[in-house]
Biotite code that builds the C-alpha atoms (Angstrom):
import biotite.structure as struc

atoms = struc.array([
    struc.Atom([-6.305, 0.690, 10.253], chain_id="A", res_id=1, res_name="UNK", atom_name="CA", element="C"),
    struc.Atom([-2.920, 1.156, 8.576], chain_id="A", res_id=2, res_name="UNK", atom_name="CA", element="C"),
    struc.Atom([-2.176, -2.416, 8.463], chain_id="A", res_id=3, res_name="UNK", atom_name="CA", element="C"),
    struc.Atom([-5.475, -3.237, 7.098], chain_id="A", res_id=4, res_name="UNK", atom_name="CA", element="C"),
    struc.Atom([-5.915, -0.919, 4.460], chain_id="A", res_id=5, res_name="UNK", atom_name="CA", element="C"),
    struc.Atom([-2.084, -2.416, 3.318], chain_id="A", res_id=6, res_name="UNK", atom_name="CA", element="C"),
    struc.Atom([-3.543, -6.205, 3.238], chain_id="A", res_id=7, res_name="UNK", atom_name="CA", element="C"),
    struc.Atom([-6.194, -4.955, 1.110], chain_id="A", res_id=8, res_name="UNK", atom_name="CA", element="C"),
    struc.Atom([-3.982, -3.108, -1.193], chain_id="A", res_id=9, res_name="UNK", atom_name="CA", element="C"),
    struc.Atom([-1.278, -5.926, -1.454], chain_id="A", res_id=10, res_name="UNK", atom_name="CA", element="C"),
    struc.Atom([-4.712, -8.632, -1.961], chain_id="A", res_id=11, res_name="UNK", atom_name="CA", element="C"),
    struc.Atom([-6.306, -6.177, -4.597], chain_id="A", res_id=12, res_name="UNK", atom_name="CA", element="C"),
    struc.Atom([-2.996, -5.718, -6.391], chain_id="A", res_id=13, res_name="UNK", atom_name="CA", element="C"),
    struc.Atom([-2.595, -9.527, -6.651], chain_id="A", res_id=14, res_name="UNK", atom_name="CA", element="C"),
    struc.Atom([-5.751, -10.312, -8.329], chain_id="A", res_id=15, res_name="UNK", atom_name="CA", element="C"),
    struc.Atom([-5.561, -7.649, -10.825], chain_id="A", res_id=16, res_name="UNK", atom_name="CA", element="C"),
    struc.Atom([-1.934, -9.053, -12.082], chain_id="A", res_id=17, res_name="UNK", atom_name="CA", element="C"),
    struc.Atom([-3.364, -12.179, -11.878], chain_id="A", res_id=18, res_name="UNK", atom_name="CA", element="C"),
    struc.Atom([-6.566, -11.733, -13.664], chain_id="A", res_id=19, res_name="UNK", atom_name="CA", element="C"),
    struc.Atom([-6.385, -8.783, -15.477], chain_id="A", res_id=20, res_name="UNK", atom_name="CA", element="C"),
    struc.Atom([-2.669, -8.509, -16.624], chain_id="A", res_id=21, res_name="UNK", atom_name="CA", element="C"),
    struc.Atom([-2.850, -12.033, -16.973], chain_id="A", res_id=22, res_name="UNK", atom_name="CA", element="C"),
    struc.Atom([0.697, -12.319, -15.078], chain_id="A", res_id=23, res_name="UNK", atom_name="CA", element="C"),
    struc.Atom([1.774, -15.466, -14.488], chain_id="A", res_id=24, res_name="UNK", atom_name="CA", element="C"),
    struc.Atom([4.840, -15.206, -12.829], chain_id="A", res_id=25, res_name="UNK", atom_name="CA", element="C"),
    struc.Atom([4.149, -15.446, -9.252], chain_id="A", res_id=26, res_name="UNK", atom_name="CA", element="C"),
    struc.Atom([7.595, -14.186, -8.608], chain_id="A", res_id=27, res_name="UNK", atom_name="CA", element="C"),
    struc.Atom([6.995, -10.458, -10.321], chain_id="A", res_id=28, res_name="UNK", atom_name="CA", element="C"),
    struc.Atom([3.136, -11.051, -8.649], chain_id="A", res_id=29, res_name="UNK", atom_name="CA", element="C"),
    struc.Atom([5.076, -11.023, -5.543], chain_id="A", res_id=30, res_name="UNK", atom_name="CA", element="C"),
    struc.Atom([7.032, -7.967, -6.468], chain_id="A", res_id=31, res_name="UNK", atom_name="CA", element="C"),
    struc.Atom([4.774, -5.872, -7.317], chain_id="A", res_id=32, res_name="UNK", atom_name="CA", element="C"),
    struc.Atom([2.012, -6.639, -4.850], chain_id="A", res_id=33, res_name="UNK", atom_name="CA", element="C"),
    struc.Atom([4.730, -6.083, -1.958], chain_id="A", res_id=34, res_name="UNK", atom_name="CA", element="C"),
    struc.Atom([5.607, -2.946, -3.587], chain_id="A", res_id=35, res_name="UNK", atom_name="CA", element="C"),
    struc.Atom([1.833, -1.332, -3.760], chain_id="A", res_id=36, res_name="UNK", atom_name="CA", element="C"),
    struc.Atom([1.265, -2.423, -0.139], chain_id="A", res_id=37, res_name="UNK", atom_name="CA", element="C"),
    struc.Atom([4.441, -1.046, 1.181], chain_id="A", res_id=38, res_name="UNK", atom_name="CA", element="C"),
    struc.Atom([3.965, 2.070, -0.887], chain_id="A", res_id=39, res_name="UNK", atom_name="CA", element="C"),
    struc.Atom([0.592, 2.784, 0.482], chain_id="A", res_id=40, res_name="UNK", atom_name="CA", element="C"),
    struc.Atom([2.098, 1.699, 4.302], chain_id="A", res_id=41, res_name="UNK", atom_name="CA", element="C"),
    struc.Atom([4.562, 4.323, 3.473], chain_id="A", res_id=42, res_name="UNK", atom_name="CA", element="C"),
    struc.Atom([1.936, 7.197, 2.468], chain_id="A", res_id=43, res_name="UNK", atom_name="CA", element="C"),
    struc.Atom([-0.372, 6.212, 5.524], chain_id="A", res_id=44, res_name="UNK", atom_name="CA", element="C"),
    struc.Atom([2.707, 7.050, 7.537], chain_id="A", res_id=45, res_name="UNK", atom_name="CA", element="C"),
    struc.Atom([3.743, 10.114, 6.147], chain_id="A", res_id=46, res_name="UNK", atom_name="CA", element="C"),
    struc.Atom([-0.108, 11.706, 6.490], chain_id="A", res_id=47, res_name="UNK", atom_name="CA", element="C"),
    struc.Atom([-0.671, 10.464, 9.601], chain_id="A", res_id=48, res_name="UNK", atom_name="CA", element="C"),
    struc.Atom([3.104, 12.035, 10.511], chain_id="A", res_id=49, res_name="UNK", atom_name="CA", element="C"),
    struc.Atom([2.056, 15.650, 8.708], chain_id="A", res_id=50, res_name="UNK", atom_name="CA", element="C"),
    struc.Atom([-1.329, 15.257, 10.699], chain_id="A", res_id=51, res_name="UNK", atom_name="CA", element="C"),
    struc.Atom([0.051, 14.852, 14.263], chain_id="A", res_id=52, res_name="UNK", atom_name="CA", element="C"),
    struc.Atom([3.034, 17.377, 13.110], chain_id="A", res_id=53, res_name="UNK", atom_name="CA", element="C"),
    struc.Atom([-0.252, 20.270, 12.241], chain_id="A", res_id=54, res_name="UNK", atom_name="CA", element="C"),
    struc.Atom([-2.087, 19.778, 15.483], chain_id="A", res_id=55, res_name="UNK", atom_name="CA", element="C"),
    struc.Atom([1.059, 20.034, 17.602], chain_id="A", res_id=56, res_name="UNK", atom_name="CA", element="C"),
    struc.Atom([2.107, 23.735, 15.514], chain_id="A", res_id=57, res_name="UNK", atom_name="CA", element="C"),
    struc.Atom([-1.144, 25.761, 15.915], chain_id="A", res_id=58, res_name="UNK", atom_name="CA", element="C"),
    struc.Atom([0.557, 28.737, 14.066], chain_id="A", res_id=59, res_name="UNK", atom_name="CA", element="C"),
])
């Protein structure tokens, strides 16, 4: 699910440089499509990390 959501994110964030910033360097396309699909990779892992931490400290 992770992975998926992150291809969606990194497609998503391409076509809005492309057609709404009107960015036409594909090199800073690149950059920051990476960066918004690695970001959300990142905050995936760090809820689904604070989930499994909260079910294994019933406190």
């Amino acid at each position: 699910m992770q992975e998926i959501l992150t291809l969606a994110t990194y497609l998503v964030s391409w076509l809005i440089c492309k057609w709404v910033l009107g960015i036409r360097s594909g090199l800073v396309t690149l950059i920051i499509s990476l960066g918004a699909a690695v970001g959300v990779y990142i905050l995936m892992a760090v809820k689904e990390r604070n989930e499994k931490k909260d079910d294994e400290d019933p406190e």
